[in-house]
VEXDREN-2710 file (C-alpha; in Angstrom, 1 decimal):
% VEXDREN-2710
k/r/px/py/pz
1/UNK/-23.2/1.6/22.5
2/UNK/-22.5/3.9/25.3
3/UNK/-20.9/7.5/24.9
4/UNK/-18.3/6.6/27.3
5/UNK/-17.5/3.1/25.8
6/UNK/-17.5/4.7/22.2
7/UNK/-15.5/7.5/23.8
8/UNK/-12.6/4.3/25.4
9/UNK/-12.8/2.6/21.9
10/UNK/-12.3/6.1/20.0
11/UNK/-9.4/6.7/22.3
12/UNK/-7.6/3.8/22.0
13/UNK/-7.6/4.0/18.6
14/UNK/-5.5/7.3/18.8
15/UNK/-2.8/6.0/20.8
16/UNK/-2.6/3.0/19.1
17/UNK/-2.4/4.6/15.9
18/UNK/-0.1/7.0/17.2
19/UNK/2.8/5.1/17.7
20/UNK/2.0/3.4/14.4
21/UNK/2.7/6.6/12.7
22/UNK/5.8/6.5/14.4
23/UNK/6.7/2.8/14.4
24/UNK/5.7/3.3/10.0
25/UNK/8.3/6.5/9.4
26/UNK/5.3/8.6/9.2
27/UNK/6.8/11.3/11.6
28/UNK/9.6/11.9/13.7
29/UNK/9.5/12.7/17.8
30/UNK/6.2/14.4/19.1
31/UNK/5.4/15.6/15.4
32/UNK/2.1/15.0/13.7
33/UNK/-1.4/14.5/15.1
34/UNK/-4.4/11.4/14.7
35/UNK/-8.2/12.5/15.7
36/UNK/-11.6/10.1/15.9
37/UNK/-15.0/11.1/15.8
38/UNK/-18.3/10.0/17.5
39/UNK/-21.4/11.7/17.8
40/UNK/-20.1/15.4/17.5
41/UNK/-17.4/13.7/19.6
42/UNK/-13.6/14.4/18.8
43/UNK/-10.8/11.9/20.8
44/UNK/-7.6/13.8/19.8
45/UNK/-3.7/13.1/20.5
46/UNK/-2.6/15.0/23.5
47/UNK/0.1/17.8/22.4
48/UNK/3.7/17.0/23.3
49/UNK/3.2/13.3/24.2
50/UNK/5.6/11.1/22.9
51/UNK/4.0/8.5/20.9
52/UNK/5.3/5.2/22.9
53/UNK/3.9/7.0/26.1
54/UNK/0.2/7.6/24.9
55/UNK/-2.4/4.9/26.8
56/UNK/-5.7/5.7/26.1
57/UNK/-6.4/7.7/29.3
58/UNK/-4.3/10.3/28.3
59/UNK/-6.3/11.5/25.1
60/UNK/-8.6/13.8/25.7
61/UNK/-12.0/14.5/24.1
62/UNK/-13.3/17.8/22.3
63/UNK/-17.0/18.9/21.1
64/UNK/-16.3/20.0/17.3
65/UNK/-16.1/23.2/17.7
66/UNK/-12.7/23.1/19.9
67/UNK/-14.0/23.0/23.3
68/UNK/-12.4/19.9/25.8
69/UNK/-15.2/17.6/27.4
70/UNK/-13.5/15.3/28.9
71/UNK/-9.1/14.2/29.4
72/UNK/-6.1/15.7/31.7
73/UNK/-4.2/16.1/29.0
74/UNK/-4.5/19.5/26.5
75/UNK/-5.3/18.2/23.2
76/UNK/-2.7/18.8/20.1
77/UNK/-2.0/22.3/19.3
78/UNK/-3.7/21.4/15.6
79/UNK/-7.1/20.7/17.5
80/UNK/-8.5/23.6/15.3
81/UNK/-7.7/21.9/11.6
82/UNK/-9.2/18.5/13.0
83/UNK/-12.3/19.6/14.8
84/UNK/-13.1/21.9/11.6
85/UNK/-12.8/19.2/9.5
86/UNK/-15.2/16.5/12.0
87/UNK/-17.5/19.4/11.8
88/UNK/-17.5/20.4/7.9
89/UNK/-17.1/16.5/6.0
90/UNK/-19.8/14.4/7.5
91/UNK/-18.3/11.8/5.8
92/UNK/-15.2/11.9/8.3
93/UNK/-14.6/9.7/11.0
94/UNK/-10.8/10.0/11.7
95/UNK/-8.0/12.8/10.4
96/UNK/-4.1/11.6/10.3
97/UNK/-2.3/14.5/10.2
98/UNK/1.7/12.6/9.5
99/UNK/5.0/14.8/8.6
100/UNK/6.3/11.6/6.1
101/UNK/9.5/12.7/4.1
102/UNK/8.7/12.0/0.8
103/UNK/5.1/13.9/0.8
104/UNK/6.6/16.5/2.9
105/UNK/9.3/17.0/0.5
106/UNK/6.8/17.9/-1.9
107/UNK/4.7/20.1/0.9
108/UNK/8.2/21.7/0.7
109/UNK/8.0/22.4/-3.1
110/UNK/4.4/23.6/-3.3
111/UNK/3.9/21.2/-5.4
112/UNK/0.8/18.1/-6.0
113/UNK/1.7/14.7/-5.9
114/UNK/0.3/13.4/-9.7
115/UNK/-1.3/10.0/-10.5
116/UNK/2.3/8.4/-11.5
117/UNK/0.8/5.7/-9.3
118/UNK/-2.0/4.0/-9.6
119/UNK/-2.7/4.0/-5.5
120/UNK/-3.1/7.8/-5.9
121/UNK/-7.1/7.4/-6.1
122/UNK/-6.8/6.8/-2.6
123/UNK/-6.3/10.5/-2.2
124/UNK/-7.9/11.5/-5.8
125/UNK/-6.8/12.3/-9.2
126/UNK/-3.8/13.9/-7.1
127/UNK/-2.4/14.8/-3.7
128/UNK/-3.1/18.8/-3.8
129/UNK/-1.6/21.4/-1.8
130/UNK/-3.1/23.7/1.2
131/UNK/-1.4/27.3/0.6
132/UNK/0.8/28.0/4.4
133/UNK/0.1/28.8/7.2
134/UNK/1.5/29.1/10.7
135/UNK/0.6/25.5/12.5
136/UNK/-2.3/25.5/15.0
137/UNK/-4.3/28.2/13.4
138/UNK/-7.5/28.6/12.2
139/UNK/-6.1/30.1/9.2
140/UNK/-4.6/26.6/8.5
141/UNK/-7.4/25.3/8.8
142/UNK/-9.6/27.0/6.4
143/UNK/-6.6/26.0/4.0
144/UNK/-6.9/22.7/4.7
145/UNK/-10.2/22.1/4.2
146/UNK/-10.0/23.9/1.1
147/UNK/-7.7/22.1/-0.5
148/UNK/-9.7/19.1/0.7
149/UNK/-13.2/20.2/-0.4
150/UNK/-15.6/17.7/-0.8
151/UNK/-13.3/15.2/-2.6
152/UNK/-10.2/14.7/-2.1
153/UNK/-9.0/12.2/1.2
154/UNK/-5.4/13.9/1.4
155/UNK/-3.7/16.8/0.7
156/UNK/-0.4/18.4/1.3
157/UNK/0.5/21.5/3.9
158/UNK/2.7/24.0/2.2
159/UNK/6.1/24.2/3.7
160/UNK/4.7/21.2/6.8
161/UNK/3.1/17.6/5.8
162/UNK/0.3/15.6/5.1
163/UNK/-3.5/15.7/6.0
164/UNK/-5.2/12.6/5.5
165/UNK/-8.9/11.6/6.0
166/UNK/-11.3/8.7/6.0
167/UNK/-14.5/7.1/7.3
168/UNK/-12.5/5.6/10.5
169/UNK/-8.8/6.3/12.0
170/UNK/-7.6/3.3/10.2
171/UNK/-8.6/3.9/6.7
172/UNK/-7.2/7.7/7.0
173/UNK/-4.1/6.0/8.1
174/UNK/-4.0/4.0/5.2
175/UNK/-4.7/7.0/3.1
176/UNK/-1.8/8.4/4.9
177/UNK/0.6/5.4/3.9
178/UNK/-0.5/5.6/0.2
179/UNK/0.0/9.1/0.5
180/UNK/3.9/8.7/1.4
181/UNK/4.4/5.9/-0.7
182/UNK/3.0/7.4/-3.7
183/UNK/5.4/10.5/-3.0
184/UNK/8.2/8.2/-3.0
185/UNK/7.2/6.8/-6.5
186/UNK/6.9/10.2/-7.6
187/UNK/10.4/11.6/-6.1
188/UNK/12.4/8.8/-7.8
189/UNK/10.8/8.3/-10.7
190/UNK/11.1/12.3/-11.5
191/UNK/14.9/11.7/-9.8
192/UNK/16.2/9.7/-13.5
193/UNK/12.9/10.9/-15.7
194/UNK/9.4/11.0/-16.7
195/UNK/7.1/9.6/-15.3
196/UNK/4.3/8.0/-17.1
197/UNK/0.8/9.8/-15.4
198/UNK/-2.5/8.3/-15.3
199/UNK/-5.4/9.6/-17.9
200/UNK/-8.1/11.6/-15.7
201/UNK/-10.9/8.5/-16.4
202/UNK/-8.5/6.0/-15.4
203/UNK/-8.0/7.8/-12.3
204/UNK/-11.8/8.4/-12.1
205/UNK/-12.2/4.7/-12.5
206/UNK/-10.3/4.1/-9.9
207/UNK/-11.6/6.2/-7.2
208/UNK/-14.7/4.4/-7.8
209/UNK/-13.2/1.1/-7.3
210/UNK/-11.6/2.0/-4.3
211/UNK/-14.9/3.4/-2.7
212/UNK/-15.5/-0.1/-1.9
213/UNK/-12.0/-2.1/-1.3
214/UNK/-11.7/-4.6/0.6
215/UNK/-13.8/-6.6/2.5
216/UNK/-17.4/-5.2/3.3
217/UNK/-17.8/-4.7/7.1
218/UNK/-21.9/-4.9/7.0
219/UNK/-22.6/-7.0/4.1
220/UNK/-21.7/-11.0/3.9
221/UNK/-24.1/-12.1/1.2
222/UNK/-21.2/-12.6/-1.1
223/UNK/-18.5/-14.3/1.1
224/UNK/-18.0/-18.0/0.3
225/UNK/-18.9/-20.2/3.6
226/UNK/-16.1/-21.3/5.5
227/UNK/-13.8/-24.7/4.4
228/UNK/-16.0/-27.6/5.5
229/UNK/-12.4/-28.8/5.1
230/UNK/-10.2/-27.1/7.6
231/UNK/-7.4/-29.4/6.1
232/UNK/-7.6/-28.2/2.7
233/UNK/-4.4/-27.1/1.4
234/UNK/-2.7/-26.3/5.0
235/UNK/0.9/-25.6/3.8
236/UNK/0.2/-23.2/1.0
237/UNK/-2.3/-20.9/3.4
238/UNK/-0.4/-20.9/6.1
239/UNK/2.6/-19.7/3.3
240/UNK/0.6/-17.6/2.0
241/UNK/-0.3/-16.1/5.6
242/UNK/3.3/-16.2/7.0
243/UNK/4.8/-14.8/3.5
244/UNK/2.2/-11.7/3.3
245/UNK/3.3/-10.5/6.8
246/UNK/6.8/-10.8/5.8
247/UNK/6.4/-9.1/2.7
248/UNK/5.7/-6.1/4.7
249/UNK/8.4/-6.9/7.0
250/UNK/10.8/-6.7/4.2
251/UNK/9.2/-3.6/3.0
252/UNK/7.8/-5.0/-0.5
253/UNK/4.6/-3.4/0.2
254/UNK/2.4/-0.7/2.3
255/UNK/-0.5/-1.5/4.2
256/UNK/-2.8/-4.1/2.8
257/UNK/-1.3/-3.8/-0.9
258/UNK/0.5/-6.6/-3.1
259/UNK/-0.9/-10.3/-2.6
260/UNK/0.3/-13.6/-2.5
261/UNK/-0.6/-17.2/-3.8
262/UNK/0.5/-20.9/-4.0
263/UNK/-0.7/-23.5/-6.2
264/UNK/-1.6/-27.6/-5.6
265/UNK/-3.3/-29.0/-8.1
266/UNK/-5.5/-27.0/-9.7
267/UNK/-6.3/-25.1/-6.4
268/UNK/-4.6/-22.1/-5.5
269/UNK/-4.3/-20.8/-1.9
270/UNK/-4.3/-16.1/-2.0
271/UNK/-4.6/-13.9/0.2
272/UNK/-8.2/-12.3/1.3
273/UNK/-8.7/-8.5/-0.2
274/UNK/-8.1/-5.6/2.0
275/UNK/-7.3/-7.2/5.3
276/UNK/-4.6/-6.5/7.2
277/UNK/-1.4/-8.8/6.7
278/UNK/-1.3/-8.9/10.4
279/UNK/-4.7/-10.3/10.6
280/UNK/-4.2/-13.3/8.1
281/UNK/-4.3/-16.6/9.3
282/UNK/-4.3/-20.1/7.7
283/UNK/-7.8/-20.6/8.2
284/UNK/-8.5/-17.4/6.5
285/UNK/-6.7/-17.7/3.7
286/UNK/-9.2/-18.1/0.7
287/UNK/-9.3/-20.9/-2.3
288/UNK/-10.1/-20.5/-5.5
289/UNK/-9.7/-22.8/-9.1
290/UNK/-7.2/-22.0/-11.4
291/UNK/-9.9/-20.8/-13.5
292/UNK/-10.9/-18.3/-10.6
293/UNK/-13.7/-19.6/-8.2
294/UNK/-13.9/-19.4/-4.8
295/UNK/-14.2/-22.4/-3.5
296/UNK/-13.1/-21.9/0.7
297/UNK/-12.7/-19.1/3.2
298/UNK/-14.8/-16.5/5.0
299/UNK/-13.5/-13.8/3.4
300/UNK/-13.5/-12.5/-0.5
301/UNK/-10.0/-13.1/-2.5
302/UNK/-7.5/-10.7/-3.7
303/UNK/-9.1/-8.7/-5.8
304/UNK/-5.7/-9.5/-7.8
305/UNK/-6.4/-13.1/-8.2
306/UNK/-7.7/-12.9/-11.9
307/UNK/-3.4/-12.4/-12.7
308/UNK/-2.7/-15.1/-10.3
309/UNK/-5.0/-17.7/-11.6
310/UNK/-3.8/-16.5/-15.3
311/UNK/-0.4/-16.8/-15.0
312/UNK/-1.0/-20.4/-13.6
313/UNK/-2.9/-21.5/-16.3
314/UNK/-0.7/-20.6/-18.9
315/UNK/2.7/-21.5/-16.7
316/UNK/2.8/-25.5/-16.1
317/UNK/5.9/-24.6/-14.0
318/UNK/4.8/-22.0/-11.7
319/UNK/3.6/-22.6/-7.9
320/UNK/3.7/-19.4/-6.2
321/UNK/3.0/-16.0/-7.4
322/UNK/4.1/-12.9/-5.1
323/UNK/2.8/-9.4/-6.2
324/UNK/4.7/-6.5/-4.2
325/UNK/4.4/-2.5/-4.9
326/UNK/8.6/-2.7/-4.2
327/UNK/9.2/1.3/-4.3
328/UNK/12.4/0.8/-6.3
329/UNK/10.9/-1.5/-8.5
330/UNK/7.4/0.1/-8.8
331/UNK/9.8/3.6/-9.7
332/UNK/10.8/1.9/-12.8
333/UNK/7.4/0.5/-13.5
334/UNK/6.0/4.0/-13.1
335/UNK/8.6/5.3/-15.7
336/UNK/7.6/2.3/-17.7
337/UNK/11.0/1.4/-17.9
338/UNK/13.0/-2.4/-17.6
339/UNK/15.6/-3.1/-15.3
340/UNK/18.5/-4.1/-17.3
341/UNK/21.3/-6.2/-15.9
342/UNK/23.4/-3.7/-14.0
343/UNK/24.0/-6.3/-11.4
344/UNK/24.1/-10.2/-11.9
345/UNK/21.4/-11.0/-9.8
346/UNK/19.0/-10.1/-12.8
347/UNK/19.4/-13.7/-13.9
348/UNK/16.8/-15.1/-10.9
349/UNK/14.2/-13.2/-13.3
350/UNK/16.3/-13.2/-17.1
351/UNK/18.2/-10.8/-18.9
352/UNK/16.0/-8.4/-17.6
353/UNK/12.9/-7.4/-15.8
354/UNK/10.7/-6.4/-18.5
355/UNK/7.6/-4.1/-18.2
356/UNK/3.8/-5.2/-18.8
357/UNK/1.3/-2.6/-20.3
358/UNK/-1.1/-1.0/-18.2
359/UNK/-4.3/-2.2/-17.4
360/UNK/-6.8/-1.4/-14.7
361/UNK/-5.9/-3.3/-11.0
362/UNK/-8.2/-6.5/-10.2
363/UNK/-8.5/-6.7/-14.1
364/UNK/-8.6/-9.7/-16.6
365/UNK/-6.5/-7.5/-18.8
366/UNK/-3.6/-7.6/-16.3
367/UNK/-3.6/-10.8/-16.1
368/UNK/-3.3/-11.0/-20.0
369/UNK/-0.6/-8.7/-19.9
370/UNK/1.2/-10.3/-16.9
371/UNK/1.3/-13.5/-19.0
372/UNK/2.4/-12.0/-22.3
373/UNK/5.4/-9.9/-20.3
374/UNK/6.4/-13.1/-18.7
375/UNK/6.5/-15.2/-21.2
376/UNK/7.8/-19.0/-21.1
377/UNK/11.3/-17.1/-20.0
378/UNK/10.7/-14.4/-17.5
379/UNK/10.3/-15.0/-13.4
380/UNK/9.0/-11.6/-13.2
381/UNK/8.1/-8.8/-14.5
382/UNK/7.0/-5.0/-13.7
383/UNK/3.0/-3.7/-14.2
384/UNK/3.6/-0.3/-15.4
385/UNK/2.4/2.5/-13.1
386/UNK/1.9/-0.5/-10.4
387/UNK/4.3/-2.7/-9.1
388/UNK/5.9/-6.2/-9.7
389/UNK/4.8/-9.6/-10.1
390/UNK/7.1/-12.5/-9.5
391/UNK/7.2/-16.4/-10.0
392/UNK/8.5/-19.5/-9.3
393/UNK/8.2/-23.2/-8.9
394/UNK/7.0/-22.6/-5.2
395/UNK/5.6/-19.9/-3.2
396/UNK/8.8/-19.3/-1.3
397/UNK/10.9/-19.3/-4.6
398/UNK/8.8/-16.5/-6.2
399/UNK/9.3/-14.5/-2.8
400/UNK/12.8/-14.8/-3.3
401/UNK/12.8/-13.7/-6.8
402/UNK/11.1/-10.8/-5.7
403/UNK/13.7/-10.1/-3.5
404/UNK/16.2/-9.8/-5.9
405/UNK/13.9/-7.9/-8.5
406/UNK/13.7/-4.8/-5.7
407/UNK/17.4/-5.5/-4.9
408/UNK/18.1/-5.5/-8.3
409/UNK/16.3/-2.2/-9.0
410/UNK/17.3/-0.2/-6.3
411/UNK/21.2/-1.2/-7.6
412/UNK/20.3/0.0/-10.7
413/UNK/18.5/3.1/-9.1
414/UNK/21.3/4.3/-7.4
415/UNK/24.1/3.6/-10.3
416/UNK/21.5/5.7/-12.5
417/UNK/21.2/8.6/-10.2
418/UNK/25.0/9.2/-10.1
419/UNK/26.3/7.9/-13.3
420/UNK/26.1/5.7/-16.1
421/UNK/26.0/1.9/-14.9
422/UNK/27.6/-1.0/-16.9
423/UNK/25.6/-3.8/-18.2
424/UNK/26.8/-7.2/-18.4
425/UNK/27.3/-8.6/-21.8
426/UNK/24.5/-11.3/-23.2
427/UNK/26.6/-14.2/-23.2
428/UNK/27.4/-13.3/-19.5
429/UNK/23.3/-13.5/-19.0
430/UNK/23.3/-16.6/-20.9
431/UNK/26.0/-18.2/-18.8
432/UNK/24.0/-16.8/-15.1
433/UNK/20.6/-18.0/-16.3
434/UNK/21.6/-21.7/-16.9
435/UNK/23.9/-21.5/-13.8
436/UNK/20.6/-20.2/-11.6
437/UNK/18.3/-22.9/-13.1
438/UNK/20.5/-25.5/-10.9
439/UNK/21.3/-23.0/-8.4
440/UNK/21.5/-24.7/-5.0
441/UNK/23.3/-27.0/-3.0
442/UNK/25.0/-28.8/-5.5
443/UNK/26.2/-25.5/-6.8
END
C-alpha cells in the first residue's frame, strides 16, 4: 500500500471516529481528540473543528515527534500526548483521547476505576490515573504515558478525561466505550453500596482472553465454511441480526458486547463474536446445535454461546435468549444484588430478578449457573459482576423481557438512591405472574 493511500485511509478513520465520539456521548463540542498511526505516520484531529464538520481532507498528518508533514489544518492542541505515545508503545496504532462523564467524574476524584466489571480487562486490572497537568503539554504527556506504561490500554487524566489506546482507531475506541461504561457501573454501584471487585487472577485471566476477542483478521483456519444452505433458518438470523442492532439502539449494550439467539429445532441461530452490530447480516449470522457446534456461517459464534445453548437444553420452553450489559441492571449485578419487586413490571421475569454466581465470560460454568439462577420459574436473571440474561418463548419475547428487567432496575435504582422503595406483597406477585403468562390481546 502507498503512503498517501495509507495516509486517506488513516484519515478517514479520524473523522469518522470523530463524530462517533460525539454521536456515543463520549465528549461534548470540539472537546477530546482521536490519532492513527502508519509508518512513523501520525493522522490527528484538527484542533477546534467541530466533529460533524471534519472530512478527511481536513486532518492533517505529523511525523512522531510533533512536526506537521502534510494538512491545512493545525492539528489538536494535544498533538504532543499522542505523537509521544505513537513513538514510545510500538504496539499502538490509534489513541482516543474522549472527556465521557462517568470516567471523567472519576478523573475528577483522582481516583482508579476498579474491576467491579468484568469488561475492565479491556483497560487492565483497573482504569489508573495520570497525576495533572495543564492540557497540551509535554508535561501531560510524560503523565500519560506513565500511567499507561507498558500495560495498561486506558487510563484516566486527573481533573480532564480518558486516554485510551489500541492496535487500530477502532479497538482504542472500543477501549474508550468500555472505559465509560465500566465508570458508569462503578459510579452507581458505589452510589447505594459495595461493589463486589474482581480477584487479581481473574482479572489476569481475562486480559488474556481479551488479547484475542473477536474474530481473527489474518487467520481463517478455524471459521466454519459458509451455509451451503443460504435458507437455513432465515427468520431467526435475520432476528437475531435486526435485534442486536437494536439492542444497542435501546442502549442494552456498548460496542460489540451482549449477544443474541433464537432457537428451531435443535438449531440455534447467535450472533458472530466481536463484530460490529452494525455489520451483522442474516447471512452472517452463525449456527450451532443445541449441544454447541457450529454448523453454518463465515464467522466464529459468540463466544457466549456455551449459556445460550445450555439454557436451551435444559428449558423445553425457551426460543430466544438475549444477553445485554443493561448499565442499571449490570449495577445491581455488580453489587451482586436482586432486583426485588419495587415496580410490577418484575412479573415478566418473577418475583424477582435473581443473581447467578460468577464465573468466567465464554465459560461452561456460566452457563451452569445461568441455568440454576433461572430455574423452571425465572425469565431472567443477572450474572454477577456482568450483565443480564433473558428468556422467552421467542426471540422477540426474551428482548422484551429484557426491556422490562433494565426498566425495572433503573426504577428500583432511582427509588433506592433517594429513599426506601415499597415492595409489593407476594400474593400481589402471585396474582401478576399468572396474569402475564396470558398477557396479550385477550387481556
Amino acid at each position: 500500500m502507498s503512503q498517501e493511500l495509507s495516509d486517506d485511509g488513516q484519515r478517514r478513520t479520524v473523522a469518522e471516529y470523530g463524530r462517533q465520539m460525539l454521536e456515543q456521548g463520549l465528549t461534548k463540542g470540539t472537546g477530546g481528540n482521536i490519532s492513527a498511526s502508519h509508518d512513523g505516520r501520525v493522522a490527528i484531529s484538527p484542533t477546534g473543528v467541530p466533529y460533524d464538520e471534519i472530512e478527511a481532507d481536513d486532518v492533517p498528518v505529523l511525523d512522531e515527534k510533533g512536526n506537521k508533514l502534510d494538512g491545512d489544518t493545525d492539528p489538536s492542541s494535544e498533538f504532543r500526548m499522542h505523537t509521544a505515545i505513537h513513538r514510545e508503545r510500538d504496539d499502538v496504532g490509534g489513541v482516543v483521547h474522549t472527556h465521557s462523564p462517568y470516567a471523567s467524574t472519576f478523573a475528577s476524584l483522582g481516583e482508579p476505576i476498579p474491576a467491579s466489571h468484568y469488561l475492565i480487562a479491556f483497560a487492565g486490572d483497573q482504569v489508573p490515573v495520570a497525576g495533572y497537568a495543564t492540557y497540551g503539554t509535554a508535561d501531560l504527556a510524560d503523565l500519560a504515558l506513565d500511567a499507561l506504561g507498558d500495560e495498561y490500554n486506558a487510563c484516566l487524566l486527573d481533573n480532564h478525561g480518558v486516554l485510551a489506546v489500541g492496535p487500530t482507531v477502532e479497538a482504542a475506541f472500543e477501549v474508550a466505550l468500555m472505559v465509560e461504561y465500566c465508570a458508569r457501573i462503578h459510579y452507581q454501584a458505589i452510589s447505594l453500596g459495595d461493589p463486589a471487585i474482581l480477584p487479581d487472577d481473574e482479572v489476569d485471566r481475562l486480559r488474556t482472553l481479551f488479547e484475542d476477542y473477536g474474530q481473527a483478521a489474518d487467520d481463517d483456519s478455524e471459521r466454519v465454511a459458509p451455509d451451503p444452505d443460504p435458507d437455513h433458518l432465515p427468520n431467526e438470523r435475520q432476528a437475531v441480526a435486526d435485534l442486536g442492532r437494536q439492542m444497542l439502539a435501546d442502549g442494552l449494550t456498548k460496542g460489540t458486547g451482549g449477544n443474541v439467539s433464537a432457537r428451531s429445532g435443535d438449531h440455534v441461530a447467535v450472533n458472530p463474536s466481536g463484530v460490529p452490530y452494525r455489520d451483522v447480516t442474516a447471512e452472517t449470522v452463525p449456527i450451532v446445535t443445541v449441544d454447541g457446534e457450529q454448523v453454518a456461517g463465515p464467522q466464529n459464534a459468540s463466544s457466549e454461546t456455551p449459556m445460550h445453548t445450555a439454557i436451551y437444553r435444559e428449558r423445553d420452553d425457551v426460543g430466544g435468549v438475549v444477553h445485554t450489559h443493561s448499565p442499571y441492571a449490570s449495577t445491581f449485578a455488580s453489587l451482586d444484588e436482586p432486583i426485588p419487586a419495587s415496580h410490577y413490571l418484575i412479573a415478566f421475569i418473577g418475583d424477582q430478578v435473581p443473581v447467578a454466581g460468577y464465573e468466567p465470560p465464554g465459560s461452561e460454568a456460566l452457563g451452569r449457573e445461568a441455568v440454576d439462577a433461572l430455574g423452571d420459574e425465572y425469565n431472567a436473571c443477572l450474572l454477577k459482576n456482568h450483565g443480564v440474561i433473558a428468556v422467552g418463548e421467542s426471540v422477540e419475547a426474551a428482548y422484551e423481557v429484557a426491556l422490562m428487567v433494565e426498566y425495572c432496575a433503573r426504577i428500583h435504582y432511582q427509588a433506592a438512591s433517594v429513599g426506601d422503595p415499597k415492595l409489593l406483597p407476594d400474593a400481589e406477585i402471585d396474582n401478576l405472574l399468572e396474569r402475564f403468562a396470558n398477557y396479550g390481546q385477550d387481556h
